[in-house]
VEXMI-168770 format. One record per residue (C-alpha): x, y, z; residue in one letter. Coordinates in pm, 1 decimal. Layout:
N
[pt [X, Y, Z], "a"]
...
REM end
This chain:
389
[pt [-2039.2, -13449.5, -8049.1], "x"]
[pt [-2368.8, -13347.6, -8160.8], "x"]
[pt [-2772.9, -13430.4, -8030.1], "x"]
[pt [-3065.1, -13322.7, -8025.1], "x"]
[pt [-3125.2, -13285.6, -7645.4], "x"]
[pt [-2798.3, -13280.0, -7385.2], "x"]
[pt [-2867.2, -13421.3, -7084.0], "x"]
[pt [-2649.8, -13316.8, -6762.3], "x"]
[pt [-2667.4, -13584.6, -6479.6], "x"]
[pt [-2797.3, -14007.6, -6497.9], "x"]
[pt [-2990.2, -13983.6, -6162.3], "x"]
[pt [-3386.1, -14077.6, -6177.8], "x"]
[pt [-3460.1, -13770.1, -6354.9], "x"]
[pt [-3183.0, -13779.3, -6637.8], "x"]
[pt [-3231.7, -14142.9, -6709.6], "x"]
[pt [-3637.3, -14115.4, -6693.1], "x"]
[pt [-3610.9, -13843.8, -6957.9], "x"]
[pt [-3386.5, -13999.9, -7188.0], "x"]
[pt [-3622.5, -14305.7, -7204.8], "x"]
[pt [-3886.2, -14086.4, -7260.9], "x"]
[pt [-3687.5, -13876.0, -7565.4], "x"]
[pt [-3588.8, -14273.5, -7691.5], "x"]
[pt [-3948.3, -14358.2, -7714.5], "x"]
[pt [-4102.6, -14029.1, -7855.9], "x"]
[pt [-3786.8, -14073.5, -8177.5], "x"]
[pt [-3558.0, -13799.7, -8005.3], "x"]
[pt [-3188.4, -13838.8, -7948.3], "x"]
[pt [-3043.5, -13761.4, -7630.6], "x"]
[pt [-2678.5, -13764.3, -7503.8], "x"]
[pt [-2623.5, -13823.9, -7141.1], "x"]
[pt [-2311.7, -13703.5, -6895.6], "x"]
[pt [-2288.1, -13786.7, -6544.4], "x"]
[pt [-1993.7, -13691.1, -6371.7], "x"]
[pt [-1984.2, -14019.1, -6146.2], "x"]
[pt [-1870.2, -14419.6, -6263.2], "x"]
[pt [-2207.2, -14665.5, -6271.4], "x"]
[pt [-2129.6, -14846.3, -5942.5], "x"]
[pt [-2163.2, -14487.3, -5764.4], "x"]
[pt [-2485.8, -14401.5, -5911.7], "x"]
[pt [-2661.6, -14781.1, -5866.6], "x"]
[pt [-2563.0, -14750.9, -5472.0], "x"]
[pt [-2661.7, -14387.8, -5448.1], "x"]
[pt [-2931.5, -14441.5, -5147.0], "x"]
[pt [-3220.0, -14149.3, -5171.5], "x"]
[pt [-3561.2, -14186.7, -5195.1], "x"]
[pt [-3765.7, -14525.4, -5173.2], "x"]
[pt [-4116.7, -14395.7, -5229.0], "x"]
[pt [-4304.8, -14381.4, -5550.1], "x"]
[pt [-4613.4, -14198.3, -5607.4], "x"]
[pt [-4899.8, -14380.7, -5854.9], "x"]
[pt [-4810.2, -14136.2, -6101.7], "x"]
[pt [-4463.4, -14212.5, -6109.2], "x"]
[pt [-4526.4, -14623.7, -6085.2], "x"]
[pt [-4761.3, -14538.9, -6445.3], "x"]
[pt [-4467.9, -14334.2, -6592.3], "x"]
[pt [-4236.1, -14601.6, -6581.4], "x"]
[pt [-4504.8, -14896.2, -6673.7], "x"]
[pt [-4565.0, -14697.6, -6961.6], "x"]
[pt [-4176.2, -14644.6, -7029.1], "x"]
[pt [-4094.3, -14999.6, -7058.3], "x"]
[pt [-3897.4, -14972.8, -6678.8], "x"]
[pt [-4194.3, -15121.0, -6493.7], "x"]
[pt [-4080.8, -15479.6, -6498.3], "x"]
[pt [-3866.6, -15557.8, -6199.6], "x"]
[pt [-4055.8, -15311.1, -5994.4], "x"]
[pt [-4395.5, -15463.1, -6030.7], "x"]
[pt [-4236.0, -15811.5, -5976.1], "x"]
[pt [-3982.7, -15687.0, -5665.3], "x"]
[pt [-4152.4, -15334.5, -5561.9], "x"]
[pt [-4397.6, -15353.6, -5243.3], "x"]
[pt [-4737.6, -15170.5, -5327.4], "x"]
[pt [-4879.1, -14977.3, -5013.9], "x"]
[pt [-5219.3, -14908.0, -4950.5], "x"]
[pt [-5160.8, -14649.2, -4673.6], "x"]
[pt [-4929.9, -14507.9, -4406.7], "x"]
[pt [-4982.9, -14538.1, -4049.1], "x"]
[pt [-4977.7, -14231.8, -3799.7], "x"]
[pt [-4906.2, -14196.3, -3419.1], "x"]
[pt [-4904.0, -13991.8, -3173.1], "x"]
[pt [-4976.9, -13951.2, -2811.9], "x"]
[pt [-4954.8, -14321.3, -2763.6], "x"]
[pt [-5229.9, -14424.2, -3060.6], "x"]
[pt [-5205.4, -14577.5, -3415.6], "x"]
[pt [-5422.7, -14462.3, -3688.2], "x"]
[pt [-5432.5, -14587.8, -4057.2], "x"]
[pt [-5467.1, -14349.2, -4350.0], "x"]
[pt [-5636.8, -14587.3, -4625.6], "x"]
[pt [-5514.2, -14402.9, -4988.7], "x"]
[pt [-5773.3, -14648.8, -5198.9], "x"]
[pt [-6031.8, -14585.0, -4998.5], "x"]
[pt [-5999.7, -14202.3, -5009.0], "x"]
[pt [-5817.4, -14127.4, -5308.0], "x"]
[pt [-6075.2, -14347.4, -5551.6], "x"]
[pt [-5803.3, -14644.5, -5559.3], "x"]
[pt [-5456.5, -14494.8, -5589.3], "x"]
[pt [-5184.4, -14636.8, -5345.8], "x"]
[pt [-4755.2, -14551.0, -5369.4], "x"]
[pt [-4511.4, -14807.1, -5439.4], "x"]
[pt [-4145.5, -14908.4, -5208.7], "x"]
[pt [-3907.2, -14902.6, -5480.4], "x"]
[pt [-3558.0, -14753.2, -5368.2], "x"]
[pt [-3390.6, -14456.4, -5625.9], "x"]
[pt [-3117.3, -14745.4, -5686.3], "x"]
[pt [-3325.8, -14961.0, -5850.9], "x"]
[pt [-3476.3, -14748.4, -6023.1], "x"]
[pt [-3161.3, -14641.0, -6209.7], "x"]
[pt [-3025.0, -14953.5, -6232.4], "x"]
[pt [-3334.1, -15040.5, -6450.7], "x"]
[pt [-3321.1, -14711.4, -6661.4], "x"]
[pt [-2934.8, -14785.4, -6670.6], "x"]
[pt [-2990.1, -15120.2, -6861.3], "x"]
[pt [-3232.9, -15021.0, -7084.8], "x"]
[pt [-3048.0, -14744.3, -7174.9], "x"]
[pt [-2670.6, -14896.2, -7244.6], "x"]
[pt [-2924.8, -15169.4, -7423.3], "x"]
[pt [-3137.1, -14942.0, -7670.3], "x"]
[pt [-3077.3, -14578.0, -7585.8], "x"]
[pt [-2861.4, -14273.5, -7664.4], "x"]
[pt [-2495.5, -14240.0, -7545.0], "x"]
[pt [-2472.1, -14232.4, -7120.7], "x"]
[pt [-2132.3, -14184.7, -7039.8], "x"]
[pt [-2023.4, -14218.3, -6694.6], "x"]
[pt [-1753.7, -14070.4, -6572.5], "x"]
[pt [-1789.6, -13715.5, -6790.3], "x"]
[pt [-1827.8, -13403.5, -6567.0], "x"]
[pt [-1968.0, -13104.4, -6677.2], "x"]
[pt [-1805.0, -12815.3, -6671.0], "x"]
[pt [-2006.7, -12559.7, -6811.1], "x"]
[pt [-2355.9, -12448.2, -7013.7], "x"]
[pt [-2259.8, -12238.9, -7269.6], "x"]
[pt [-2504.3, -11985.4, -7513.6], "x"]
[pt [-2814.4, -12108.4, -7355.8], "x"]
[pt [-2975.0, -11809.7, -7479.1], "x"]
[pt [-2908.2, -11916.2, -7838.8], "x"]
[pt [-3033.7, -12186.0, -8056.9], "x"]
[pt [-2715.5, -12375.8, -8031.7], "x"]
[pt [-2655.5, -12437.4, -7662.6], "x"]
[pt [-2325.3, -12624.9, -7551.5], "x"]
[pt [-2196.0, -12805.4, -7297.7], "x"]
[pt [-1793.5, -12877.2, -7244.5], "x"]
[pt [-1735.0, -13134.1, -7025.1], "x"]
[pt [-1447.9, -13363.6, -6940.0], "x"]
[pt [-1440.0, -13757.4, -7015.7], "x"]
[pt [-1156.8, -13991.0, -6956.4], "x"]
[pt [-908.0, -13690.4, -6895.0], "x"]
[pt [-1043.9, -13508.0, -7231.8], "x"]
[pt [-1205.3, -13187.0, -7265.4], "x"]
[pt [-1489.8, -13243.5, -7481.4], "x"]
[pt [-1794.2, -13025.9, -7624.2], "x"]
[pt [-2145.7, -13133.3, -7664.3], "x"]
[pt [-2335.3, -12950.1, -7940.2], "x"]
[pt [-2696.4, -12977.9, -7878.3], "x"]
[pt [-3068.0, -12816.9, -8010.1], "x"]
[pt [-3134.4, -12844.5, -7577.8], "x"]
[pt [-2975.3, -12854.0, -7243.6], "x"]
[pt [-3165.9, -13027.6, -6959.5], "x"]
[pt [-2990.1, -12973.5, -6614.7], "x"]
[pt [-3083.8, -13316.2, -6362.3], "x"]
[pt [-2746.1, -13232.2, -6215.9], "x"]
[pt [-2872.6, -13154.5, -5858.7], "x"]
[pt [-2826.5, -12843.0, -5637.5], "x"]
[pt [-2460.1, -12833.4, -5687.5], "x"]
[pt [-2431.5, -12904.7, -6076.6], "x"]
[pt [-2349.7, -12635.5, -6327.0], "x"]
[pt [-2661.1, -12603.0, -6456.2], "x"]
[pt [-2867.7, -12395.9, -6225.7], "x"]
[pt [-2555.6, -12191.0, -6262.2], "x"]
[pt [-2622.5, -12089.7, -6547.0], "x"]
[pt [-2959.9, -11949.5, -6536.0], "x"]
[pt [-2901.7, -11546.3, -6493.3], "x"]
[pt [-3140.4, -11373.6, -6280.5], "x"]
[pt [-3286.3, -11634.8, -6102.9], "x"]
[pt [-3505.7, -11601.1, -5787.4], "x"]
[pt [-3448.6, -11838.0, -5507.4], "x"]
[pt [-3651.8, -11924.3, -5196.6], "x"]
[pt [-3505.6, -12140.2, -4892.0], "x"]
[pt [-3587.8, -12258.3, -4554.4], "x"]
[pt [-3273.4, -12491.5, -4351.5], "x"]
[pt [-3493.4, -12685.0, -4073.0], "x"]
[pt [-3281.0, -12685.2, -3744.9], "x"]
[pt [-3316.2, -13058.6, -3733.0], "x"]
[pt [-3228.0, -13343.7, -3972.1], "x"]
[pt [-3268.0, -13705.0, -3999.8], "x"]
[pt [-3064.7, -13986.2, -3848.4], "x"]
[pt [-3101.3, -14277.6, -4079.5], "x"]
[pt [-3010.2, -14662.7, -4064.7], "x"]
[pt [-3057.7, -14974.2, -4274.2], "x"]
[pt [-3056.7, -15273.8, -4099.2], "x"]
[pt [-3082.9, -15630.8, -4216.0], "x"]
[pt [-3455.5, -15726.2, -4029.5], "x"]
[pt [-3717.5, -15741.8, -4155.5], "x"]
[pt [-3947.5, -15438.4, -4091.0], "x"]
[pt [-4178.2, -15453.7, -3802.2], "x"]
[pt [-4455.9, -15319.2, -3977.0], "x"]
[pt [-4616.4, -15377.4, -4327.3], "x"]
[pt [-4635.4, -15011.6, -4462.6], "x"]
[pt [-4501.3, -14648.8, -4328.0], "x"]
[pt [-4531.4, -14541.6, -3989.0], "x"]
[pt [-4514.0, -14181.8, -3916.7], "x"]
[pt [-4411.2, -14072.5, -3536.2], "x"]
[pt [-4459.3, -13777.6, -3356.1], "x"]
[pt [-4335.9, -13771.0, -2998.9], "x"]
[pt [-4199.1, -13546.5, -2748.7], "x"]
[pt [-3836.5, -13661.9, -2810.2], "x"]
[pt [-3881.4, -13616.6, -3157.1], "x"]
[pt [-4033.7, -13738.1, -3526.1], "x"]
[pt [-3936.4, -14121.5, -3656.5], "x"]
[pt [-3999.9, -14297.9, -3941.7], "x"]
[pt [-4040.1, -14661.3, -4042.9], "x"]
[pt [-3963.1, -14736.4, -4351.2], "x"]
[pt [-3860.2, -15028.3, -4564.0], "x"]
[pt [-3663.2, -15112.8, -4857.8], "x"]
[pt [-3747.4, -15511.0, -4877.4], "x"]
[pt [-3948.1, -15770.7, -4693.7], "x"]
[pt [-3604.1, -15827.8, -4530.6], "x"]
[pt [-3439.2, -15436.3, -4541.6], "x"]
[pt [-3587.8, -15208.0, -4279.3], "x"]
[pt [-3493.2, -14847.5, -4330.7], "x"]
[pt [-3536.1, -14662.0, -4023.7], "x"]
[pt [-3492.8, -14284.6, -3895.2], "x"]
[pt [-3493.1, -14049.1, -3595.1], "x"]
[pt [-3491.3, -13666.5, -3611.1], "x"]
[pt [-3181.5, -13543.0, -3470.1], "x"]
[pt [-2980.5, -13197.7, -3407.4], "x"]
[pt [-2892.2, -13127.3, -3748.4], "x"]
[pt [-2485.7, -13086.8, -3698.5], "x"]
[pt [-2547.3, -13463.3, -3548.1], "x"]
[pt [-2261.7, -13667.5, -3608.9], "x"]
[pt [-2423.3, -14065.8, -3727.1], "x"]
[pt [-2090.6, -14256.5, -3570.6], "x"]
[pt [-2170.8, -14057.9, -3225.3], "x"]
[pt [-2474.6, -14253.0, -3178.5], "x"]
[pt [-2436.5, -14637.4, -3100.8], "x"]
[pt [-2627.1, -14929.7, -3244.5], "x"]
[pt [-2817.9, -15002.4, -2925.0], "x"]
[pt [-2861.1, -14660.5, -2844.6], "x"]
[pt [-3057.6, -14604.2, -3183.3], "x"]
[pt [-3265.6, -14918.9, -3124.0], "x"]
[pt [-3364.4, -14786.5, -2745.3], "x"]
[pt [-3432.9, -14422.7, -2935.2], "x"]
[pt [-3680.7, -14573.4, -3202.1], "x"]
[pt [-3829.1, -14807.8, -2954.2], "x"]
[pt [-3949.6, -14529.7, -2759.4], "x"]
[pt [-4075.9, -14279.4, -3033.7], "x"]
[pt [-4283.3, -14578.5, -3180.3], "x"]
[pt [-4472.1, -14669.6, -2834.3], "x"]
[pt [-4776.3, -14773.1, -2834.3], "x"]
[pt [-5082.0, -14847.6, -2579.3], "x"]
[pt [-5113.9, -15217.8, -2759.7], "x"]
[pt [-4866.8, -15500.4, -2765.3], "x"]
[pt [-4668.1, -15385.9, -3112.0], "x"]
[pt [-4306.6, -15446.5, -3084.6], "x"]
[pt [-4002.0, -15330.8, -3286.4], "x"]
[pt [-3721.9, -15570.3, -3390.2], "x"]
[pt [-3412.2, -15516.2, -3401.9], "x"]
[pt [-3141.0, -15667.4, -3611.4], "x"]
[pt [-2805.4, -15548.1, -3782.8], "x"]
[pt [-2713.3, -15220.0, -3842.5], "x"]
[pt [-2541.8, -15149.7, -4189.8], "x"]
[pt [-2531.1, -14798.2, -4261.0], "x"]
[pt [-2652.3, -14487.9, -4105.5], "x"]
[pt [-2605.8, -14131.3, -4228.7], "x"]
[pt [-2757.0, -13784.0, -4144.4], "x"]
[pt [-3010.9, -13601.0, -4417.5], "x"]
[pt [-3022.9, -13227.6, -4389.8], "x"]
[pt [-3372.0, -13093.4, -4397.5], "x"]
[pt [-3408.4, -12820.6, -4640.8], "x"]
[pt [-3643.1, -12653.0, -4896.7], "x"]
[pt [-3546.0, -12511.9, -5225.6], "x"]
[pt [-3753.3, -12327.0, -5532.3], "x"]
[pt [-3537.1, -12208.4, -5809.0], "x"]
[pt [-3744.1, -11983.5, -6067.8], "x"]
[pt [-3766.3, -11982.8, -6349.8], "x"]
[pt [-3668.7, -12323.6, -6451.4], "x"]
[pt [-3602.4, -12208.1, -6784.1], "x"]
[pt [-3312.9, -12011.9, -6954.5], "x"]
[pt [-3343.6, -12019.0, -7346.5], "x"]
[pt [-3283.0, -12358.9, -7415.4], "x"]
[pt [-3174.9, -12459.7, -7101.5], "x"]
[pt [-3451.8, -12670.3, -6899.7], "x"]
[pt [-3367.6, -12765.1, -6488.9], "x"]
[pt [-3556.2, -13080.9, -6364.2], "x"]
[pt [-3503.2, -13250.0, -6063.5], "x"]
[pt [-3280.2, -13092.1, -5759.7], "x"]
[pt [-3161.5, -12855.5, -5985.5], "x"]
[pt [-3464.5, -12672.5, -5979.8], "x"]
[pt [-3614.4, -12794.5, -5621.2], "x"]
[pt [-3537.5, -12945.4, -5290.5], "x"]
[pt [-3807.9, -13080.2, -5040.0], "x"]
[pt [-3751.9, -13230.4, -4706.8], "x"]
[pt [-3794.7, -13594.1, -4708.9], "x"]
[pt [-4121.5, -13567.7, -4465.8], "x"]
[pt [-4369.3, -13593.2, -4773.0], "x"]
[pt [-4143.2, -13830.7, -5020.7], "x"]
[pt [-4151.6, -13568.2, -5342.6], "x"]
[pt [-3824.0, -13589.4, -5433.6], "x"]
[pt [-3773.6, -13853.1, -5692.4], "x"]
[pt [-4157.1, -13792.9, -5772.5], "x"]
[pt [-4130.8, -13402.1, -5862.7], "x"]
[pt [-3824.1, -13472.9, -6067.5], "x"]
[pt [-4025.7, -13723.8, -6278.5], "x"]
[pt [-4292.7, -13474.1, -6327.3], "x"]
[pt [-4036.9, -13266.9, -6437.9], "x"]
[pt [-3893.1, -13475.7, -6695.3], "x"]
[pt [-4237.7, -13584.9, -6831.8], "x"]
[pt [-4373.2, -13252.6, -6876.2], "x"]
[pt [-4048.9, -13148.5, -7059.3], "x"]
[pt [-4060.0, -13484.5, -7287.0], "x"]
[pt [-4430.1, -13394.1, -7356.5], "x"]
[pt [-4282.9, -13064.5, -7503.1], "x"]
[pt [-4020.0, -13152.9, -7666.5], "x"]
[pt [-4214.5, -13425.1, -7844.1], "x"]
[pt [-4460.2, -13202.4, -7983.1], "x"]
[pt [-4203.5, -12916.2, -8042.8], "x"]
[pt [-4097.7, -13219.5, -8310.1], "x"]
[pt [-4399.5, -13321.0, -8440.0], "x"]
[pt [-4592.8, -12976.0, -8466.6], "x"]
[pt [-4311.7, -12705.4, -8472.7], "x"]
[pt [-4467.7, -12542.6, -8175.2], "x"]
[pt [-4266.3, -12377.8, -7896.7], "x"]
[pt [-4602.6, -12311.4, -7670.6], "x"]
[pt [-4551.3, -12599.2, -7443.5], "x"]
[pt [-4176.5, -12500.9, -7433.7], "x"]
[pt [-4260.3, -12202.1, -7351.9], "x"]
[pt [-4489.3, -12300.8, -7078.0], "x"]
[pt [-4260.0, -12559.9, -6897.4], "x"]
[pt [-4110.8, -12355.8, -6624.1], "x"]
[pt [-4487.0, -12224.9, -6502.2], "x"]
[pt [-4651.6, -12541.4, -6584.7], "x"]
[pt [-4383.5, -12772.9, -6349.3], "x"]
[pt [-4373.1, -12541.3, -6040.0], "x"]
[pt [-4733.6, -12490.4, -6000.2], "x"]
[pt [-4681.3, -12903.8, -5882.4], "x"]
[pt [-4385.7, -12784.4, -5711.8], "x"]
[pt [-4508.0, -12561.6, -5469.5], "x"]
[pt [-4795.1, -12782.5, -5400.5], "x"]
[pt [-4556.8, -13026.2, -5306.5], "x"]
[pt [-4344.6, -12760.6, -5084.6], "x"]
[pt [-4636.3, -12693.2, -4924.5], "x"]
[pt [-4741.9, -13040.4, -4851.9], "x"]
[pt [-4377.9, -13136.0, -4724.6], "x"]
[pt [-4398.3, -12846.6, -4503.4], "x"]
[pt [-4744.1, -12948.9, -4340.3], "x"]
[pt [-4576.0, -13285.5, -4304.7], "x"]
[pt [-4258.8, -13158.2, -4146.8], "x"]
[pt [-4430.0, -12904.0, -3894.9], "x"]
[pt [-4712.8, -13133.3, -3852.4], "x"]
[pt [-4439.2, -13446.0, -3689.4], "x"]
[pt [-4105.0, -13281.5, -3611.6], "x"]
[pt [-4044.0, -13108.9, -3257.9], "x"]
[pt [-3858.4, -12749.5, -3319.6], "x"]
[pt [-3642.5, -12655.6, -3086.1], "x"]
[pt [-3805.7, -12380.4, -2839.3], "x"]
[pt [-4138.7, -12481.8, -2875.3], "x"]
[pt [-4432.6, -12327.4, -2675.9], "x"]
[pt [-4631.8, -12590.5, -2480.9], "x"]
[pt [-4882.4, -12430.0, -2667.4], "x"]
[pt [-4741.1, -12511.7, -3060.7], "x"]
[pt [-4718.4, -12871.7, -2889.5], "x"]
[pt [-5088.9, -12843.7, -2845.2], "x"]
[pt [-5146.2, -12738.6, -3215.5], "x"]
[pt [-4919.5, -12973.4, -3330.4], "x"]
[pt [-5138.3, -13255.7, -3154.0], "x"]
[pt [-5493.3, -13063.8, -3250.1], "x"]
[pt [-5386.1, -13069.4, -3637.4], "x"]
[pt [-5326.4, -13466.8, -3615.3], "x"]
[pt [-5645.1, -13531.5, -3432.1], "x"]
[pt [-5777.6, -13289.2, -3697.3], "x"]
[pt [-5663.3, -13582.6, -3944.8], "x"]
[pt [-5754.4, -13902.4, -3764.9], "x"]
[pt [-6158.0, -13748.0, -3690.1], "x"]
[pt [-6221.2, -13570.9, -3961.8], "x"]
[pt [-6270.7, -13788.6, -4366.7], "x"]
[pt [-6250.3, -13471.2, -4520.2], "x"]
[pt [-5850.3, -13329.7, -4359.0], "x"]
[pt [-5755.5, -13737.1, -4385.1], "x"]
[pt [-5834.2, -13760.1, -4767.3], "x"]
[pt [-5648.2, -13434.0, -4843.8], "x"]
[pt [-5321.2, -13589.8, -4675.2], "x"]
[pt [-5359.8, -13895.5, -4916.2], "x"]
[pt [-5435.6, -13705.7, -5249.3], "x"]
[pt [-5087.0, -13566.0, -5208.2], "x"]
[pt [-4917.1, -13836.6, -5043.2], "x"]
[pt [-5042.2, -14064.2, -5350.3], "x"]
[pt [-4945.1, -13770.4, -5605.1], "x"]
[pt [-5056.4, -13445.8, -5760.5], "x"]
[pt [-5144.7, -13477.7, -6115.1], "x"]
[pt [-4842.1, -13417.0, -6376.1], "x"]
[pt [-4890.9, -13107.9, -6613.0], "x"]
REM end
């Protein structure tokens, strides 16, 4: 097999940039090493950015979401008892985020893909990136019990933190922080007890409100992070989130049935570069944030739209110079988006040994927030989205 650009993984950011390739002309091949009904259930990140909402309008993937997606004007914070509303619009000149889960998103770059797009085969595992220092990069990989070989002008690695990718970038520079907490987190079928994001800090710990439909509430509690999910009871989850969301007023949570619940490590990751020759990482491959600041779908588009920028004008112009600048260009967003996961994840979360007087601080920086127009709109120019390139 031969294409233009190989593509190594058909999560958000390996389908996003094969729609992009599709509509700039380029051919793309994609492998991902699980079947289609794994990677449409695959529950990760529900939060879109206005940047990312744009990218897909203007990739012909927009459809469904604007018609089933739930636009949010804001998120709401509390602590010490009180509620206060961060209004993006209002501070950000009109931008807002989008609920859309990662599955949905996939399954709509899925379809349109199978329907007018390269090759995607499920079910072909990557095994190896071969001469990515050359000009005729490889992949072998291994379909339907086959060893095959995909010839290709590029390699693009969306194949996550454990893919064989990143592997294969020599010399590489990491940096890392593990959190010594993680998230609990349930789906239950109620609808959610409040119309956008609430963000919790409390003595016993951060929660989260979330949502994945007017009917879907997607819930969370920081926990130890060697937590085991099936050691903590339906009821006793309910009690736990009741009492990290209280209130002074008369809000209530409600409760319904529990139908999945799982335990997200909380970790940061920078791989550099995120180049090797012509092999490009996008995506996890390249970068991990904790969940806190929901960048993780919305860096790996960034990725992939940057790159698709440069390939298409490596096509129409011959020039290598935004090639060449993909690696610097992508993690200057990246680390702004480290950063701003790590405000949000010291900012909520309670750390284990904490002075009384970090608990202070912690409460001084959110009061910072709620008082002051100037700290409140710099929390929702990055919630909303940093700009892309």
């Amino acid at each position: 097999m031969r294409t233009t650009v190989g593509i190594i993984g058909a999560g958000p950011a390996g389908l996003l940039l094969a729609r992009l390739l599709h509509n700039a002309g380029i051919d793309s091949v994609v492998l991902e090493s699980r079947d289609r009904a794994y990677v449409e259930r695959r529950q990760r990140a529900g939060i879109l950015e206005q940047g990312t909402v744009d990218v897909l309008r203007e990739a012909g993937a927009g459809e469904r979401m604007d018609r089933e997606g739930l636009r949010h004007d804001g998120i709401e914070l509390r602590f010490a008892r009180r509620r206060h509303r961060v209004d993006f619009p209002a501070l950000t000149g009109g931008r807002s985020v989008m609920v859309y889960a990662q599955t949905e998103v996939c399954k709509d770059l899925i379809a349109l893909q199978l329907k007018e797009g390269g090759p995607l085969l499920f079910e072909a595992e990557a095994l190896a990136v071969e001469g990515a220092g050359t000009d005729r990069p490889r992949v072998r990989f291994r379909h339907r019990g086959t060893e095959e070989v995909l010839e290709c002008d590029y390699v693009v690695g969306c194949d996550g933190y454990w893919g064989v990718a990143r592997a294969a970038v020599p010399d590489g520079r990491s940096f890392e922080r593990t959190y010594p907490f993680g998230w609990l987190g349930i789906l239950a079928d109620v609808a959610p007890s409040h119309d956008e994001l609430v963000y919790a800090r409390h003595d016993r710990g951060f929660a989260l409100l979330s949502m994945r439909s007017p009917s879907v509430s997607r819930l969370y509690l920081q926990v130890p992070a060697d937590t085991d999910a099936d050691g903590w009871s339906d009821e006793e989850i309910w009690d736990e989130l009741e009492r990290r969301f209280e209130t002074d007023d008369d809000w209530s949570l409600r409760r319904g049935p529990i139908t999945q619940k799982s335990v997200t490590p909380m970790r940061s990751y920078v791989h550099e570069p995120m180049r090797h020759g012509r092999l490009f990482l996008a995506g996890d491959a390249a970068h991990i944030v904790p969940p806190t600041g929901a960048k993780g779908l919305n860096l790996a588009v960034g990725d992939v739209v940057t790159l698709a920028r440069a390939l298409a004008h490596r096509a129409a112009t011959g020039s290598e110079e935004l090639l060449d600048a993909y690696s610097a260009t992508c993690l200057r967003r990246v680390w702004q988006a480290e950063r701003f996961s790590y405000d949000m994840t010291t900012l909520l979360h309670t750390v284990p040994g904490a002075t009384p007087f970090e608990d202070r601080l912690q409460l001084a920086r959110l009061d910072r927030i709620t008082s002051s127009r100037a700290a409140e709109t710099d929390l929702a120019e990055a919630y909303t989205g940093f700009p892309i390139g």
